[in-house]
C-alpha positions in Angstrom: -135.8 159.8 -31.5 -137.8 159.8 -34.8 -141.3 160.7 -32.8 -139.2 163.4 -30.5 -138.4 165.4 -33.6 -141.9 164.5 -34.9 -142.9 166.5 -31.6 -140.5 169.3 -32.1 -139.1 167.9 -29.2 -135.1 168.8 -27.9 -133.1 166.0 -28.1 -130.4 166.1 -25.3 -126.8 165.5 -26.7 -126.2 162.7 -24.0 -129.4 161.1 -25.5 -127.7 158.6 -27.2 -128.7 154.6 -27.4 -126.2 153.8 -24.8 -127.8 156.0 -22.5 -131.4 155.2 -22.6 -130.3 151.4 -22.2 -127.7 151.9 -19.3 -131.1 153.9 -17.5 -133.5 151.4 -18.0 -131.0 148.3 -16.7 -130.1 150.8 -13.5 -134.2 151.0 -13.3 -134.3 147.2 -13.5 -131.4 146.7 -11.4 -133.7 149.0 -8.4 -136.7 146.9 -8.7 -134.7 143.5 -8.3 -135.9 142.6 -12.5 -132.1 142.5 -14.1 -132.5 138.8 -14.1 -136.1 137.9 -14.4 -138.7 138.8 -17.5 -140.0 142.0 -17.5 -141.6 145.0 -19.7 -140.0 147.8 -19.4 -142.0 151.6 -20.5 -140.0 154.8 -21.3 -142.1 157.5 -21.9 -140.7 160.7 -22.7 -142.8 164.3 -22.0 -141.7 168.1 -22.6 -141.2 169.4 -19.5 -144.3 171.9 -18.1 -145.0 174.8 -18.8 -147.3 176.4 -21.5 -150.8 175.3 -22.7 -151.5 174.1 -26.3 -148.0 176.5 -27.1 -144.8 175.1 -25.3 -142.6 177.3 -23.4 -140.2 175.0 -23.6 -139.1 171.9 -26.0 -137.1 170.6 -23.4 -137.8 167.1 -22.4 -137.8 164.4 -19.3 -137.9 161.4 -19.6 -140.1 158.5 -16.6 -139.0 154.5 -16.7 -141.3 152.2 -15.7 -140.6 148.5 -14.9 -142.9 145.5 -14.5 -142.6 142.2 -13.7 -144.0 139.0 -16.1 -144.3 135.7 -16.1 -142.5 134.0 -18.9 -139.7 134.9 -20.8 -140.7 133.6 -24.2 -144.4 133.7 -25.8 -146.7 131.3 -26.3 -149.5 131.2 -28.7 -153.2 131.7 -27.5 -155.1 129.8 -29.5 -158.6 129.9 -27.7 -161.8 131.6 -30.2 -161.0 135.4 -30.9 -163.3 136.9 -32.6 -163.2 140.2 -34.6 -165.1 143.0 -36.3 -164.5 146.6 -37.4 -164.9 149.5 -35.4 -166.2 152.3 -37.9 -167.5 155.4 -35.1 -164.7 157.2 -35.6 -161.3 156.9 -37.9 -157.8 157.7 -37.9 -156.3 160.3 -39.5 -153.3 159.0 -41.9 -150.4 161.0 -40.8 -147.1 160.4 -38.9 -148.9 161.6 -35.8 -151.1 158.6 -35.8 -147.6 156.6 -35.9 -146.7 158.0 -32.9 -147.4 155.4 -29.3 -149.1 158.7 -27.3 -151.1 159.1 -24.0 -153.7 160.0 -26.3 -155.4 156.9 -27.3 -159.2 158.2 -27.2 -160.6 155.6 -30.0 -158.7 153.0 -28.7 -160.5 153.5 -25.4 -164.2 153.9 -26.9 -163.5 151.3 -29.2 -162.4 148.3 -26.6 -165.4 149.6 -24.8 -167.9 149.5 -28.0 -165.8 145.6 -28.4 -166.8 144.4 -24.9 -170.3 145.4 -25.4 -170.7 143.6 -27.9 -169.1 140.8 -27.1 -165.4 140.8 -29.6 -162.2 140.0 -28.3 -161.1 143.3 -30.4 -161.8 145.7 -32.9 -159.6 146.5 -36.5 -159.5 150.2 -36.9 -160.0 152.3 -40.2 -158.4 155.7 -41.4 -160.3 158.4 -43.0 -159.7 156.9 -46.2 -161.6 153.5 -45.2 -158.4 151.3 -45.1 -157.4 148.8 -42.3 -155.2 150.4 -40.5 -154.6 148.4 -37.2 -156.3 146.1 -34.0 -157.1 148.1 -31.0 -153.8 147.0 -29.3 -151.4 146.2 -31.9 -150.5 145.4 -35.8 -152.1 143.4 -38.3 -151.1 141.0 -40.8 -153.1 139.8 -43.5 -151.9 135.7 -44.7 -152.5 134.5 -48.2 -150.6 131.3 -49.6 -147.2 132.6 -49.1 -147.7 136.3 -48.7 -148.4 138.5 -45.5 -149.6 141.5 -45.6 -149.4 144.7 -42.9 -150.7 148.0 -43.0 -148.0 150.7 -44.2 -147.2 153.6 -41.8 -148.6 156.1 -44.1 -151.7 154.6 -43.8 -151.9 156.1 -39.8 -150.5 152.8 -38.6 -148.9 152.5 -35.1 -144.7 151.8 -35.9 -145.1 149.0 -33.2 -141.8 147.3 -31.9 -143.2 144.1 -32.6 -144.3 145.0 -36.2 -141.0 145.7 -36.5 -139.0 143.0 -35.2 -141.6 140.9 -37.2 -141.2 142.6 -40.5 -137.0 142.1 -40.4 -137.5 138.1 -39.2 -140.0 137.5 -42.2 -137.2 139.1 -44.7 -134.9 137.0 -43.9 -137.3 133.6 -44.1 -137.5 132.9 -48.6 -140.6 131.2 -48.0 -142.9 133.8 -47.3 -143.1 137.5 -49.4 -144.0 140.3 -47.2 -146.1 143.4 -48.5 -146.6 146.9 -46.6 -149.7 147.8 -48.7 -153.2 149.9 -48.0 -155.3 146.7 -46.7 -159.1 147.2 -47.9 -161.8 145.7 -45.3 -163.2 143.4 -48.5 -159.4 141.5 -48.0 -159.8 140.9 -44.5 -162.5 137.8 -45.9 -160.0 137.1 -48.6 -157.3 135.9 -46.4 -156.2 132.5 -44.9 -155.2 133.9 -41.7 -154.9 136.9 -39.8 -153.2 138.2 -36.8 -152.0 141.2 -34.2 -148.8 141.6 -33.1 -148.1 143.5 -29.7 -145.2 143.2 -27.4 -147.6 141.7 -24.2 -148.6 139.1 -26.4 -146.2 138.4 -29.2 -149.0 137.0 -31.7 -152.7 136.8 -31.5 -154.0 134.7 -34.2 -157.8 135.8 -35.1 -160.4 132.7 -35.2 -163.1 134.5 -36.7 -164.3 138.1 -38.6 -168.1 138.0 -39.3 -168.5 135.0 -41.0 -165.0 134.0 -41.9 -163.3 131.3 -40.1 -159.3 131.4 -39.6 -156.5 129.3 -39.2 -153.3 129.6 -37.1 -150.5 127.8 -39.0 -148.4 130.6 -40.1 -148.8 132.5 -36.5 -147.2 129.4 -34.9 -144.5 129.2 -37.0 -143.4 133.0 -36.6 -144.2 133.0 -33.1 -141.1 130.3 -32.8 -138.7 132.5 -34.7 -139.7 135.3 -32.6 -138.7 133.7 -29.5 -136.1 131.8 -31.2 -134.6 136.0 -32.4 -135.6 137.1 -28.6 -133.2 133.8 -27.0 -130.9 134.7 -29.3 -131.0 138.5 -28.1 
């Protein structure tokens, strides 16, 4: 709802919470998923008409429903290695908050990774901060602090991030920061990983010379299937 009025985008009056998820379990009912794991996409467009100005801020909505494997996560830990992606940045502005069909640097930037050989790229804003992985959130472990990326920074508001960032508020042993993330920290840290909802957590083995380990991942990756059972 926050990204539709972002867009200037008419909100329906029967688009209420209720109605979205009464859609999507009719769309998994059709496609024979109701019971089993699946990912569900609901992507909202304004409907046509108009080029760069609308004729219309009236909007339809497209459900999309896909079968997976397992119904909790498990933790990859096979080498992952890292690096920064600096051709082009990201602006820092709600509209780089925003999960859009328009992913252009994401697409150059997985194919500058796979050329040279990275399992991903971190991303940086105009303003040379850390703003995110190619296909999800960062967090930044030191002792007992995490750090992510705030949205101001340009950040993508990922579902995950946010299911993350309420589990680790209610757990005293770790202090959670949303702070500007400089590239010289990424070195500085114990452990680093992205957070997606395909893979729950990827911890990172390795950015340019720094080697990582995985022990926090593991543990939140339990309490995220633990919240997700529970759910």
């Amino acid at each position: 709802m926050a990204s539709m009025r972002i867009m200037r985008m008419d909100i329906p009056m029967n688009f209420t919470m209720e109605f979205i998820e009464e859609q999507i379990l009719k769309t998994l009912q059709a496609n024979q998923l109701l019971q089993k794991a699946a990912r569900v996409k609901f992507m909202v467009h304004r409907k046509e008409g108009g080029l760069y100005t609308p004729k219309t801020n009236a909007v339809e909505f497209v459900i999309s429903v896909k079968s997976i494997d397992n119904h909790t996560y498990s933790l990859d830990d096979a080498f992952y290695e890292v690096d920064l992606f600096k051709d082009f940045y990201i602006s820092p502005s709600l509209l780089s908050t925003l999960k859009t069909n328009n992913k252009a640097i994401n697409v150059v930037g997985s194919i500058y990774a796979k050329e040279n050989k990275l399992h991903n790229c971190f991303l940086l804003n105009t303003n040379k901060q850390v703003v995110e992985a190619l296909n999800g959130n960062i967090f930044l472990v030191k002792d007992a602090i995490i750090k992510t990326p705030k949205i101001s920074d340009g950040c993508l508001k990922g579902v995950m991030r946010t299911q993350l960032l309420r589990i680790l508020k209610a757990l005293p042993e770790y202090s959670i920061i949303e702070e500007s993330v400089s590239p010289f920290e990424l070195q500085k840290a114990d452990e680093i990983f992205i957070t997606n909802v395909i893979t729950g957590i990827q911890p990172v083995s390795k950015y340019r010379k720094k080697v990582y380990s995985n022990q926090v991942s593991k543990i939140l990756l339990e309490k995220i299937n633990e919240t997700t059972q529970n759910n």
